[in-house]
C-alpha positions as a LaTeX table, in Angstrom:
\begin{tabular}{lrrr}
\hline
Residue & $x$ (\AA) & $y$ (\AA) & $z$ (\AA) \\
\hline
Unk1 & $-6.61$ & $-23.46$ & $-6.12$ \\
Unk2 & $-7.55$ & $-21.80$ & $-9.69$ \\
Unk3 & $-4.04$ & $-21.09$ & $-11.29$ \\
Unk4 & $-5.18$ & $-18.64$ & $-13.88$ \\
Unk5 & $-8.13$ & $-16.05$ & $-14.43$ \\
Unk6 & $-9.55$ & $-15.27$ & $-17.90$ \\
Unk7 & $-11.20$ & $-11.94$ & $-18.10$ \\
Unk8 & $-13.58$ & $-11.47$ & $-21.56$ \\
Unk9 & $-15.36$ & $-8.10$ & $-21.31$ \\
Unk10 & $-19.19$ & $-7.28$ & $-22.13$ \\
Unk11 & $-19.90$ & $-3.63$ & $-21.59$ \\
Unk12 & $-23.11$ & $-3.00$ & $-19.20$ \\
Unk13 & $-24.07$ & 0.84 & $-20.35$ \\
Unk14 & $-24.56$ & 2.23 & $-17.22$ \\
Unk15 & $-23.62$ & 4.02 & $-13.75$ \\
Unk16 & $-22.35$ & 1.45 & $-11.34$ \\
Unk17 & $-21.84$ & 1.85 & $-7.68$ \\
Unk18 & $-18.75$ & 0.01 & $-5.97$ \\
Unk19 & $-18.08$ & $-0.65$ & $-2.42$ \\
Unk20 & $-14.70$ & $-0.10$ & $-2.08$ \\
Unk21 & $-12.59$ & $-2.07$ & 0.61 \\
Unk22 & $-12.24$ & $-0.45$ & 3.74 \\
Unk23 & $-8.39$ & 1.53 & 4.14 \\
Unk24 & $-5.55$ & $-1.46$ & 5.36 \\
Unk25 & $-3.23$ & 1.31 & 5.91 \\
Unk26 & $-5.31$ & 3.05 & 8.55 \\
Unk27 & $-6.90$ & $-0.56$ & 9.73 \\
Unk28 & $-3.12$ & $-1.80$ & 10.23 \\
Unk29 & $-2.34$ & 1.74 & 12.09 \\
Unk30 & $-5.20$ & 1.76 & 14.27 \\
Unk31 & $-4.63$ & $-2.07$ & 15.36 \\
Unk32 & $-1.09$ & $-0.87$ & 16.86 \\
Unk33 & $-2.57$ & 1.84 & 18.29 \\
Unk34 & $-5.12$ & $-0.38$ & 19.97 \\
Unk35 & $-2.47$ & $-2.78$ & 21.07 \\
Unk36 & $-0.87$ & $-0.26$ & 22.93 \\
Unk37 & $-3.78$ & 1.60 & 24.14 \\
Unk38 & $-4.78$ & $-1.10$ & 26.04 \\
Unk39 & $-7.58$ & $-2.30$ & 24.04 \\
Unk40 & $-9.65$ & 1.26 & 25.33 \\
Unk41 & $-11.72$ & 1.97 & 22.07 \\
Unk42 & $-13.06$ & 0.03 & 19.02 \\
Unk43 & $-12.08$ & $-0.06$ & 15.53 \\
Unk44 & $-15.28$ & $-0.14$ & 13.27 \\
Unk45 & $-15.50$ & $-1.64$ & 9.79 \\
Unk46 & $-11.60$ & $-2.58$ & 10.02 \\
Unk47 & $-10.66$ & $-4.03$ & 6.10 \\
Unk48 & $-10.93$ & $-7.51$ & 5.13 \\
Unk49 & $-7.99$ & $-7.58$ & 3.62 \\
Unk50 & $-5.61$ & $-10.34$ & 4.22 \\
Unk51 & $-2.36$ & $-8.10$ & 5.55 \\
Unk52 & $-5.35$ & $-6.81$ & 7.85 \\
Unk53 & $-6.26$ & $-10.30$ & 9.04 \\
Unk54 & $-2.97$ & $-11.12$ & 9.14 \\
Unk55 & $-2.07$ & $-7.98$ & 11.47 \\
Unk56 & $-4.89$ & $-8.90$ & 13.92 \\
Unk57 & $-3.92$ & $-12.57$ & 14.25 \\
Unk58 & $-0.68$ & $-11.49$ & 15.04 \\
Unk59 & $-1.14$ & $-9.18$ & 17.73 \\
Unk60 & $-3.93$ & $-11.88$ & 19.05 \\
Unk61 & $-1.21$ & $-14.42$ & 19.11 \\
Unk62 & 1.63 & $-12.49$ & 20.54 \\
Unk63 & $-0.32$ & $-11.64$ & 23.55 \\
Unk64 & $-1.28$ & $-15.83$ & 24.17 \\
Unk65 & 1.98 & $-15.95$ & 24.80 \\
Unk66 & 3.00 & $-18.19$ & 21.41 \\
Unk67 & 6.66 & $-17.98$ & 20.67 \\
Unk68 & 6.79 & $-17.73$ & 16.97 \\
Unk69 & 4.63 & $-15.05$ & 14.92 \\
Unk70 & 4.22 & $-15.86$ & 11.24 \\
Unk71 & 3.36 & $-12.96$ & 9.21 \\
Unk72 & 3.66 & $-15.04$ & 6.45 \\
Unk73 & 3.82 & $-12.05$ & 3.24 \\
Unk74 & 2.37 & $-9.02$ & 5.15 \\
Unk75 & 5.61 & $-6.18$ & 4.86 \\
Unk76 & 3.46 & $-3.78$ & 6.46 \\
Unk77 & 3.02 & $-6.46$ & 9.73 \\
Unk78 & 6.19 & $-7.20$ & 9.53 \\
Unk79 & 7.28 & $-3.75$ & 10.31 \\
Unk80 & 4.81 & $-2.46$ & 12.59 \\
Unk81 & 5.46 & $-5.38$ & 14.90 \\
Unk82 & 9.48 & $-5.32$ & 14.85 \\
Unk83 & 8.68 & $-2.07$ & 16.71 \\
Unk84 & 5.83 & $-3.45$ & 18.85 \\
Unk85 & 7.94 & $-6.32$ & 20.09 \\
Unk86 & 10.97 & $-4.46$ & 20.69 \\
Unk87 & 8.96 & $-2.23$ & 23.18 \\
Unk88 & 6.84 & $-5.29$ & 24.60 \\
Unk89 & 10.26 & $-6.58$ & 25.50 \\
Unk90 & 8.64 & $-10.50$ & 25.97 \\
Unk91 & 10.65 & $-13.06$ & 24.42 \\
Unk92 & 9.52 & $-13.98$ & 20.42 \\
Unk93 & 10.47 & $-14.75$ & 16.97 \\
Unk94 & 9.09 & $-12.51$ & 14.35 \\
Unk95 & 9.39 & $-14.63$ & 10.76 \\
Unk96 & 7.31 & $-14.51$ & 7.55 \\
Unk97 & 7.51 & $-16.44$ & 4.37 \\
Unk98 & 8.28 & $-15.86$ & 0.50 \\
Unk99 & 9.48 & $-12.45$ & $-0.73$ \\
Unk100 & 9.21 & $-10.84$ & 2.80 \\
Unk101 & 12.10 & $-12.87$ & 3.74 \\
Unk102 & 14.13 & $-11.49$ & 1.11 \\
Unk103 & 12.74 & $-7.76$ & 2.18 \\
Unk104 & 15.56 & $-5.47$ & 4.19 \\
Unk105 & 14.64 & $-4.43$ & 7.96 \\
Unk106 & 18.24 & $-3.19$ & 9.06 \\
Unk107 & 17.48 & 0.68 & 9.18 \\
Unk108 & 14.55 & $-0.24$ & 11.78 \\
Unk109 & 16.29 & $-2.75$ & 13.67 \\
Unk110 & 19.17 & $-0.88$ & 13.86 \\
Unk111 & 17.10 & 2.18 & 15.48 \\
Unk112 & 15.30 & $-0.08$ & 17.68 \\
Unk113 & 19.01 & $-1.39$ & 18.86 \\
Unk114 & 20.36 & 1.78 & 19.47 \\
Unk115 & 17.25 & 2.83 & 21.81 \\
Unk116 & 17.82 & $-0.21$ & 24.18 \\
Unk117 & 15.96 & $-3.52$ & 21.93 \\
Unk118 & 17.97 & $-6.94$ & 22.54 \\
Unk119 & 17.05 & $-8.19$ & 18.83 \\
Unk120 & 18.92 & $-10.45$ & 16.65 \\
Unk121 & 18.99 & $-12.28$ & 12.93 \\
Unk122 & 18.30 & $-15.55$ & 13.14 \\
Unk123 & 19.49 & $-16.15$ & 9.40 \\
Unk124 & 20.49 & $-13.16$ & 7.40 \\
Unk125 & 22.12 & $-10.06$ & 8.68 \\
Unk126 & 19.14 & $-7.47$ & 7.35 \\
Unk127 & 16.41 & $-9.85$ & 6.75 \\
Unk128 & 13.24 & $-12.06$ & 8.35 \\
Unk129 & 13.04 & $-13.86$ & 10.68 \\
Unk130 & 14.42 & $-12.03$ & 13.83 \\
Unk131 & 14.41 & $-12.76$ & 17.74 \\
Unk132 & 13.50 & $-10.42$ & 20.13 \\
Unk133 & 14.98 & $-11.16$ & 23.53 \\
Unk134 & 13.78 & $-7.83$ & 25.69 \\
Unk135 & 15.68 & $-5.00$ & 26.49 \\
Unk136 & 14.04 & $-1.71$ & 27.63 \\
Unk137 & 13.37 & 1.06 & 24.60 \\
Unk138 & 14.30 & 4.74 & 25.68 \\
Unk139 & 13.24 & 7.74 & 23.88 \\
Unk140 & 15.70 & 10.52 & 23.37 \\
Unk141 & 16.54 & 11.84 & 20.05 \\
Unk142 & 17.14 & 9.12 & 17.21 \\
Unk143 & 17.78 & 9.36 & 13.26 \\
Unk144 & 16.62 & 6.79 & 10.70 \\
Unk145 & 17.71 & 6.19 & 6.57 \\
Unk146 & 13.82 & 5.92 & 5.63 \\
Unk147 & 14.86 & 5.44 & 1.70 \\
Unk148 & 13.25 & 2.07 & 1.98 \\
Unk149 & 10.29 & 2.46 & 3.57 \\
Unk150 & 8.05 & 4.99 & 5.34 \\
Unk151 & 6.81 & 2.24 & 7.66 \\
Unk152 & 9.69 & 2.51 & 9.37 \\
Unk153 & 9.20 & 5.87 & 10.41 \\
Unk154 & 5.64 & 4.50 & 11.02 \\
Unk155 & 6.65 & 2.04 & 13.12 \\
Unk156 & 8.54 & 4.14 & 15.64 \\
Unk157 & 6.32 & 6.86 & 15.38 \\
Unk158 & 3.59 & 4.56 & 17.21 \\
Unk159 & 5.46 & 3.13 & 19.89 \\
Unk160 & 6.86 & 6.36 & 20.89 \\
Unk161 & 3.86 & 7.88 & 23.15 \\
Unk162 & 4.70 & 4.48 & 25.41 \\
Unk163 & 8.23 & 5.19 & 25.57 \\
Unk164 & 9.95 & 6.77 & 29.44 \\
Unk165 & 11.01 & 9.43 & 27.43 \\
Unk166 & 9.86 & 12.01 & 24.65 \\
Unk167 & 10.98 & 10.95 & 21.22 \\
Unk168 & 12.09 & 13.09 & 18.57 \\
Unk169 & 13.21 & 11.26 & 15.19 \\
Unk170 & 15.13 & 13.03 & 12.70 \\
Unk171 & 14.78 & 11.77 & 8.83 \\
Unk172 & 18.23 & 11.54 & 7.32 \\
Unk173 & 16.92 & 10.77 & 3.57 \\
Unk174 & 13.65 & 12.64 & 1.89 \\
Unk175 & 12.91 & 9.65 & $-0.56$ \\
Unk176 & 10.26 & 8.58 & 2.43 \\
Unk177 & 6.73 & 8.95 & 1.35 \\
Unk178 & 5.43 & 11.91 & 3.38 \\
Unk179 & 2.21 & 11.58 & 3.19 \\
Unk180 & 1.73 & 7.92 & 4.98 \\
Unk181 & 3.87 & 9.37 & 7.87 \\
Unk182 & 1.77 & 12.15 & 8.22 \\
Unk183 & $-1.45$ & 9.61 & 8.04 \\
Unk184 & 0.06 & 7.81 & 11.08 \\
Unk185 & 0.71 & 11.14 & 13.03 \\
Unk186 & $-2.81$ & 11.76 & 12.09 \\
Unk187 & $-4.46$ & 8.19 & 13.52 \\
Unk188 & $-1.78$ & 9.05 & 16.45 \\
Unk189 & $-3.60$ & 12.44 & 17.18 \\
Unk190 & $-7.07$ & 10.70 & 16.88 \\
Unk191 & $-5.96$ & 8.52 & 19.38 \\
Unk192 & $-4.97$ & 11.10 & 22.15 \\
Unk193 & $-1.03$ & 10.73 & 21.38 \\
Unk194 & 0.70 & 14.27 & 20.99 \\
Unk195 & 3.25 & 14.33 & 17.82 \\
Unk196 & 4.06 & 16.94 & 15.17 \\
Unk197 & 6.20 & 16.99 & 11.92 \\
Unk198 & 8.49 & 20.12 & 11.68 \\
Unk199 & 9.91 & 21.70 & 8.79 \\
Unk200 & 13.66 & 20.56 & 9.43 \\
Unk201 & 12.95 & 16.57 & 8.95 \\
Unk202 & 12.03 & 16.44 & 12.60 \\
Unk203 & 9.57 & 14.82 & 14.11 \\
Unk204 & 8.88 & 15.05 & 18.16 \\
Unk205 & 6.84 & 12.77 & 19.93 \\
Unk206 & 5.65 & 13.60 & 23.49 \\
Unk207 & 5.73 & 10.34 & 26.07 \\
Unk208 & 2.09 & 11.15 & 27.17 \\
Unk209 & 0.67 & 7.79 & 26.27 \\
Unk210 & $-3.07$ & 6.89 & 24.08 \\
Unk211 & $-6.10$ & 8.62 & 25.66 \\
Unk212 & $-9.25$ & 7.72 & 23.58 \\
Unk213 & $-11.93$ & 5.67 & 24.12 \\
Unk214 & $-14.94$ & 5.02 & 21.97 \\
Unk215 & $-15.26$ & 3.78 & 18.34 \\
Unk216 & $-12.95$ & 5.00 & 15.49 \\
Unk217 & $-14.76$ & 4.67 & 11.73 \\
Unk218 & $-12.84$ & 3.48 & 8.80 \\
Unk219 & $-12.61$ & 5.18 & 5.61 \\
Unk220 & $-12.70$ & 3.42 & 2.30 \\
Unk221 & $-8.93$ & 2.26 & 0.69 \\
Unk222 & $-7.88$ & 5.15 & $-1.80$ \\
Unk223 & $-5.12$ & 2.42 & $-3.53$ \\
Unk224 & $-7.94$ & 0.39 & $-4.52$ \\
Unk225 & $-9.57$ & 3.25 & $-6.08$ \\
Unk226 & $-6.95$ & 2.38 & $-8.91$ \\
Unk227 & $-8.17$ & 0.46 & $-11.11$ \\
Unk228 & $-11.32$ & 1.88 & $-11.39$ \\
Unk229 & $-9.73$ & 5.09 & $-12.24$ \\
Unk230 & $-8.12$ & 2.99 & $-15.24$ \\
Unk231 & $-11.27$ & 1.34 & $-16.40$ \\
Unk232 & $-12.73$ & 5.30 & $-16.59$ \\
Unk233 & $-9.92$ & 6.36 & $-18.65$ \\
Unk234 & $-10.08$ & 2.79 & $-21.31$ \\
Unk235 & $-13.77$ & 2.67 & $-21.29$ \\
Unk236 & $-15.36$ & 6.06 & $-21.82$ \\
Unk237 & $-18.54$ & 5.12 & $-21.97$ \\
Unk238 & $-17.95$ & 4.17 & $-18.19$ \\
Unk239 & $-19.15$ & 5.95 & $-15.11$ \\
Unk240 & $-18.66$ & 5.04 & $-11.61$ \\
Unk241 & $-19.74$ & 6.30 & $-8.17$ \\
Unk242 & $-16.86$ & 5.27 & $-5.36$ \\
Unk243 & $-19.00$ & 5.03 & $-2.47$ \\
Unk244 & $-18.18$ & 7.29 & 0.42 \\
Unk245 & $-14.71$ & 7.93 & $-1.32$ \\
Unk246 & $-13.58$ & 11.15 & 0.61 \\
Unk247 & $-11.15$ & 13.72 & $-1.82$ \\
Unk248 & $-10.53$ & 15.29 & 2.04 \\
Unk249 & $-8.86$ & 11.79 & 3.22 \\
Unk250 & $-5.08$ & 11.95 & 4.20 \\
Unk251 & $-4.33$ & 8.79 & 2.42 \\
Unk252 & $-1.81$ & 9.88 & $-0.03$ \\
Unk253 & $-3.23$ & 7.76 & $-2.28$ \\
Unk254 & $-6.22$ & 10.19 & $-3.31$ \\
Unk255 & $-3.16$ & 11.91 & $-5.60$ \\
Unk256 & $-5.04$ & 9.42 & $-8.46$ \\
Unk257 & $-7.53$ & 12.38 & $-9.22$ \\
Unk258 & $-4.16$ & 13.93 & $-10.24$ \\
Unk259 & $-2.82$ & 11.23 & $-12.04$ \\
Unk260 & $-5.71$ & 10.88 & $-14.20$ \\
Unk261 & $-6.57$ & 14.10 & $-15.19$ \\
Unk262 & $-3.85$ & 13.56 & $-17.81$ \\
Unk263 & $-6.17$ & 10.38 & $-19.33$ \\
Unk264 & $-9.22$ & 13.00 & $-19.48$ \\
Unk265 & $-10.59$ & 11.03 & $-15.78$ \\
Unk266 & $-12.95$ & 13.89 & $-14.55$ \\
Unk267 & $-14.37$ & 13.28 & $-10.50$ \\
Unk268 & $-16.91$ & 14.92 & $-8.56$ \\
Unk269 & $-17.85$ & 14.85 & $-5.28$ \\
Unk270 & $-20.69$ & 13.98 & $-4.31$ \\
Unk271 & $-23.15$ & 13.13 & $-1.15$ \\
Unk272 & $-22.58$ & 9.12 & $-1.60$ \\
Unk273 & $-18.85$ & 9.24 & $-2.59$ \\
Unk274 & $-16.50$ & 10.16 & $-5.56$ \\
Unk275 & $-18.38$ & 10.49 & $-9.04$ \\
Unk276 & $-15.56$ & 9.15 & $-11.66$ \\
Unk277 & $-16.67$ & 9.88 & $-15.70$ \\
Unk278 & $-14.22$ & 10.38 & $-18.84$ \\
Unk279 & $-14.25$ & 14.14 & $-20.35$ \\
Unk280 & $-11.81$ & 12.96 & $-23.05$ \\
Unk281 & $-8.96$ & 15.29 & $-24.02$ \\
Unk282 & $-5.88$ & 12.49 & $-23.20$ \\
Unk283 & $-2.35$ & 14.12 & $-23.39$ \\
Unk284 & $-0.15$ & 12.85 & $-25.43$ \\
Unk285 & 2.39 & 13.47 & $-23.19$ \\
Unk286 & 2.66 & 13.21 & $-19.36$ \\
Unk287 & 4.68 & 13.52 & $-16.12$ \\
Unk288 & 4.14 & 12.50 & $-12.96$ \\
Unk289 & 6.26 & 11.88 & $-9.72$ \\
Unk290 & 5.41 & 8.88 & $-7.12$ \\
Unk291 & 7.81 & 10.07 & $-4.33$ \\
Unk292 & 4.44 & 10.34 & $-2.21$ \\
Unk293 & 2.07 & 7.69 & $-3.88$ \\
Unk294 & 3.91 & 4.66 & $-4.61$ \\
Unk295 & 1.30 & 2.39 & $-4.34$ \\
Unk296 & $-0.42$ & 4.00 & $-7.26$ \\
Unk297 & 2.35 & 3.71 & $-9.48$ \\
Unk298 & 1.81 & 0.55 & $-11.32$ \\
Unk299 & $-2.01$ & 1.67 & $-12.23$ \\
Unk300 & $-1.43$ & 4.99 & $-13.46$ \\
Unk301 & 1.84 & 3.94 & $-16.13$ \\
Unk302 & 0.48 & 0.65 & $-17.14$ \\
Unk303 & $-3.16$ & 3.05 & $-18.20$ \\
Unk304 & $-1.04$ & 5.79 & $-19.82$ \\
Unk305 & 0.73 & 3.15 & $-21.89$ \\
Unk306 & $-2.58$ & 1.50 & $-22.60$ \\
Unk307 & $-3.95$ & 5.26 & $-23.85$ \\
Unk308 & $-0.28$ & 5.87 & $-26.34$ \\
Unk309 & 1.00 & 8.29 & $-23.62$ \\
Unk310 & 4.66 & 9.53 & $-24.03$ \\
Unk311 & 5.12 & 9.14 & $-19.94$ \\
Unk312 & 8.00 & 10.26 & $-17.69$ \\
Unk313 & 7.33 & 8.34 & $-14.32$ \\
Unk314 & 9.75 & 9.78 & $-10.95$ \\
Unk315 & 10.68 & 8.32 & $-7.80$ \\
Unk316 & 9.98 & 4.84 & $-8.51$ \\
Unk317 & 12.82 & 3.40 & $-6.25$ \\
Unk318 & 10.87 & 2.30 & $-3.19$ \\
Unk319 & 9.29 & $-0.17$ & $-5.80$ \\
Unk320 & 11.55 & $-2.34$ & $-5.30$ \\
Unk321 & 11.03 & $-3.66$ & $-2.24$ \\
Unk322 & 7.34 & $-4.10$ & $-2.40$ \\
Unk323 & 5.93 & $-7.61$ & $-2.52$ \\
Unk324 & 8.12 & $-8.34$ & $-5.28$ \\
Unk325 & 10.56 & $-6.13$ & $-7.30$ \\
Unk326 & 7.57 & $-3.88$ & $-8.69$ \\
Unk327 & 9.78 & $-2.02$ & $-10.77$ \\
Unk328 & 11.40 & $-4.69$ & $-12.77$ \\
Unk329 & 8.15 & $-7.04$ & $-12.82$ \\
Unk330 & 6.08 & $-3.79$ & $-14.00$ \\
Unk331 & 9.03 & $-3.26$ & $-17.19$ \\
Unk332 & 9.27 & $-7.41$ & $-18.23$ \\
Unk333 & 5.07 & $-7.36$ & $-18.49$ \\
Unk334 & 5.63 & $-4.16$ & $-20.24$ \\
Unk335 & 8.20 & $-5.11$ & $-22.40$ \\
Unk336 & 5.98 & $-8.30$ & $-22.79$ \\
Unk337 & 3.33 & $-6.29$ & $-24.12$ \\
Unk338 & 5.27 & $-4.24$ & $-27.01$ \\
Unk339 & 5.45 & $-1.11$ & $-24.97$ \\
Unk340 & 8.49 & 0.94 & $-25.28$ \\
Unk341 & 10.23 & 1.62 & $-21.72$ \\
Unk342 & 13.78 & 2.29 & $-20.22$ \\
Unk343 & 15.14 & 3.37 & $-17.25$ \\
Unk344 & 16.36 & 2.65 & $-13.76$ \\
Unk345 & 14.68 & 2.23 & $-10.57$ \\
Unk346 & 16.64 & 5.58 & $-9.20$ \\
Unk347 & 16.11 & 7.12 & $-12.61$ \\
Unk348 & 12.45 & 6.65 & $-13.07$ \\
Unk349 & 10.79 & 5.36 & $-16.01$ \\
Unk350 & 10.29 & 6.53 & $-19.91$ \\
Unk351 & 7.64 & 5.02 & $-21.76$ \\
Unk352 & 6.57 & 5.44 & $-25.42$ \\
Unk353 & 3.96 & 5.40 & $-27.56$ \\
Unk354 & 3.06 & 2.33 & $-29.52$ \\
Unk355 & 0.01 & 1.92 & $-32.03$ \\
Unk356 & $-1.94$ & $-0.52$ & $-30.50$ \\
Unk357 & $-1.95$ & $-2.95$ & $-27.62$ \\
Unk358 & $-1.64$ & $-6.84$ & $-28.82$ \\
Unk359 & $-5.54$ & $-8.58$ & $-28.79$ \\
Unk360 & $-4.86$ & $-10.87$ & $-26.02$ \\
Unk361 & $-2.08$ & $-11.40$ & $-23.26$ \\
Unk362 & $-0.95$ & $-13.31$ & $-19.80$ \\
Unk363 & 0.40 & $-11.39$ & $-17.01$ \\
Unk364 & 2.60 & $-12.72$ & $-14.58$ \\
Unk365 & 1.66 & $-11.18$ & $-11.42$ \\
Unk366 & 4.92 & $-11.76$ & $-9.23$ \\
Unk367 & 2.73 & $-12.97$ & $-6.07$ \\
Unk368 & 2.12 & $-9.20$ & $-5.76$ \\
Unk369 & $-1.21$ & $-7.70$ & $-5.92$ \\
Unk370 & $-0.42$ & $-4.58$ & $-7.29$ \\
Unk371 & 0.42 & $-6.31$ & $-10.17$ \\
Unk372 & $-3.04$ & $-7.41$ & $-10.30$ \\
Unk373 & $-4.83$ & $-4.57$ & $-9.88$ \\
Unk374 & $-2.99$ & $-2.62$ & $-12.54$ \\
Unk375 & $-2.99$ & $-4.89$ & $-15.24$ \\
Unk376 & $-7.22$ & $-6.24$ & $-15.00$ \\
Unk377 & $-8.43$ & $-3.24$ & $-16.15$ \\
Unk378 & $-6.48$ & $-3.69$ & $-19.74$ \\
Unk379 & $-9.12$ & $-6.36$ & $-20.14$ \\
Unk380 & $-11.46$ & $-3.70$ & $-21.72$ \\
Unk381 & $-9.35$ & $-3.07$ & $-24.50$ \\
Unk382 & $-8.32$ & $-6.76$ & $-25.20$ \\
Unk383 & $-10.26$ & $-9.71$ & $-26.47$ \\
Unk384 & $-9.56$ & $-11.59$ & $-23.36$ \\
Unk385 & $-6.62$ & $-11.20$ & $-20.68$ \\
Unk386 & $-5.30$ & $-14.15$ & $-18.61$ \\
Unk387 & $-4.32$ & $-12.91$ & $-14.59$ \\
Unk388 & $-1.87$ & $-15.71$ & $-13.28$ \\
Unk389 & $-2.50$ & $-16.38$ & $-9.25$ \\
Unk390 & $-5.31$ & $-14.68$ & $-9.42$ \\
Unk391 & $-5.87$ & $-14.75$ & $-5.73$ \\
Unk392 & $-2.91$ & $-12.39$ & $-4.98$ \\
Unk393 & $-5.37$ & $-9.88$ & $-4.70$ \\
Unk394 & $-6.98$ & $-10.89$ & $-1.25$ \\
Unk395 & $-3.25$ & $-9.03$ & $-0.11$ \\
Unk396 & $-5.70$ & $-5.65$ & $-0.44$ \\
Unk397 & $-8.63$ & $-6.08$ & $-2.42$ \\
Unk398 & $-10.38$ & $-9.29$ & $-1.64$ \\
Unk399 & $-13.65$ & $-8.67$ & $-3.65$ \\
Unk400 & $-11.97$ & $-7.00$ & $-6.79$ \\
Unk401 & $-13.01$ & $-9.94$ & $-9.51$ \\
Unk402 & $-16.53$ & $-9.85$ & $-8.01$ \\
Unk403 & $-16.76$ & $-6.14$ & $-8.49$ \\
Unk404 & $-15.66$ & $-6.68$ & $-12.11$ \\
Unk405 & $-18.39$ & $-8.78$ & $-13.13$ \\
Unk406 & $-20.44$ & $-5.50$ & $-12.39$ \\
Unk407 & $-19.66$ & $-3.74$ & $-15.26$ \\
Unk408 & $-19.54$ & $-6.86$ & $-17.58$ \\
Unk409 & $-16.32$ & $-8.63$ & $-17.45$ \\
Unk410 & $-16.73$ & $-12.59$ & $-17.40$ \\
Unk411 & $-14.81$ & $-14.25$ & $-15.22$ \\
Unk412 & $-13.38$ & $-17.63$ & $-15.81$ \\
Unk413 & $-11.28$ & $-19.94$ & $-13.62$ \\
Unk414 & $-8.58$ & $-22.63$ & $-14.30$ \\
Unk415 & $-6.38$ & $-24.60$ & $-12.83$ \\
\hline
\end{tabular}
């Protein structure tokens, strides 16, 4: 396995098209769905993404009957299936490996318990791996501490058309990232289920089951739309067309066209997909808040510190407990780098302007992918950047240092 990735860049002036993976949240939603559907409709295009492929093995294993699932790193699998297990009610072990075993589950387990799920820790009170030894899930009303993780609320929200009774969830903490709830009431509704968000915190859930058949589309990953909106704000020259990028998608992740505006990031769209140029005009100064786009977070403060941007960066506390602590690992390479920054994780993040970034540099990428992905694109302001573990990227975006040799960065392996 190639240990570390040099990346040298050599501009190519002009328009490039890129492919962007298809969406892992919606693939990972719509696999559930499927699951508990009964298997009545097709999922076309579903990502290549490893948490994807991990997903789908998963579910393909669980119903062979095997006794242990390994989800090996895959949070999002992790999560989805506590709830799909719990209402399966078959006998199984649900571990992982690495970070996820370090990752906290109690607020869904705990649910899951109090609607009728026999589960238990086979380790660590709040952690991987866990056994689920049946019980019969009820629906009724329920409340759940989502400060963690939306996927929680994600998680019961799918299971809940299968339940005996009608389930209505109440949200006891508003740090939960709206908009990937609303994205699963959304593939929910596609899929014949009946749920609605209310005003009060409240979501209701009717027990009416799946009723779809057919073939479901996927849409292209927003997230990975990242770093491309970083290379457009370090490399004006740059211009990219994000094929069949939809600004009308409910991924929450689409709030980059926000987020860049700031680093002059212009986008149009257009029949093929989202047109991405630089109009210049970068703030000095900029604000943004990540309650509902976490996932973004790590692009858009690593660019504005790359572009001398005073930056005040909310709601980063969900980074946390991401594939590794995002929030910590995104301040040491900062730090590493001569950038300015303070805070805490429930404070946000301040970051300063410097004069210039250092010619070269090695990031440590954490095992996370994110980490990654936000970091590459400083590659076209350096004389070379060195990406440790490289491969951490196949997490979401398996074809990322392919579609960087498009526009001219060299890519160089070592063990």
């Amino acid at each position: 396995m190639m240990n570390r990735l040099i990346l040298t860049y050599r501009p190519i002036p002009s328009k490039v098209s890129i492919q962007l993976p298809y969406s892992k949240s919606i693939s990972n939603r719509l696999l559930i769905i499927q699951a508990l559907a009964g298997d009545t409709f097709e999922i076309a295009h579903l990502s290549d993404a490893d948490d994807t492929r991990v997903m789908a093995e998963a579910i393909r294993r669980y119903e062979e009957g095997f006794d242990v699932i390994n989800v090996a790193e895959a949070g999002t699998a992790a999560r989805f299936l506590t709830a799909y297990f719990a209402l399966r009610a078959k006998p199984v072990i649900l571990t992982g490996s690495g970070n996820l075993l370090r990752r906290p589950i109690s607020a869904l387990v705990n649910t899951l318990r109090s609607m009728g799920a026999m589960i238990e820790y086979l380790d660590t009170p709040d952690r991987l791996p866990l056994h689920f030894k049946g019980g019969q899930l009820h629906g009724g009303n329920i409340q759940i501490n989502a400060d963690i993780s939306s996927q929680f609320v994600s998680a019961l929200l799918m299971i809940a058309p299968m339940l005996p009774d009608p389930l209505n969830i109440h949200l006891i903490n508003q740090e939960v990232s709206m908009p990937y709830v609303d994205l699963t009431i959304q593939c929910m509704r596609r899929c014949g289920a009946k749920a609605r968000r209310l005003k009060n915190n409240m979501i209701e859930v009717d027990n009416s089951g799946y009723n779809f058949s057919g073939s479901i589309a996927m849409e292209p990953d927003w997230s990975s739309a990242a770093p491309w909106f970083a290379i457009s704000a370090l490399q004006p020259s740059s211009e990219f067309l994000l094929e069949n990028l939809d600004m009308n998608s409910l991924q929450a992740d689409k709030l980059l066209i926000e987020a860049f505006k700031p680093m002059g990031v212009v986008t149009t769209s257009t029949h093929e997909g989202l047109l991405l140029k630089w109009r210049g005009g970068v703030a000095k100064e900029m604000y943004f808040d990540f309650r509902n786009c976490p996932d973004i977070a790590l692009s858009v403060i690593v660019t504005a510190a790359a572009l001398n941007i005073d930056g005040v960066f909310a709601n980063l506390s969900t980074l946390r407990f991401k594939e590794t602590d995002r929030y910590q690992a995104l301040k040491e390479q900062l730090l590493r780098l001569g950038i300015d920054c303070a805070g805490k994780p429930h404070e946000g993040l301040i970051i300063r302007n410097r004069a210039s970034f250092p010619p070269s540099a090695t990031i440590f990428t954490y095992h996370d992918h994110r980490m990654a992905l936000a970091f590459a694109p400083l590659a076209c302001i350096m004389d070379y950047l060195i990406i440790l573990e490289p491969q951490v990227i196949n997490k979401s975006y398996p074809s990322f240092w392919e579609h960087l040799g498009q526009i001219g960065i060299q890519l160089e392996y070592f063990d």
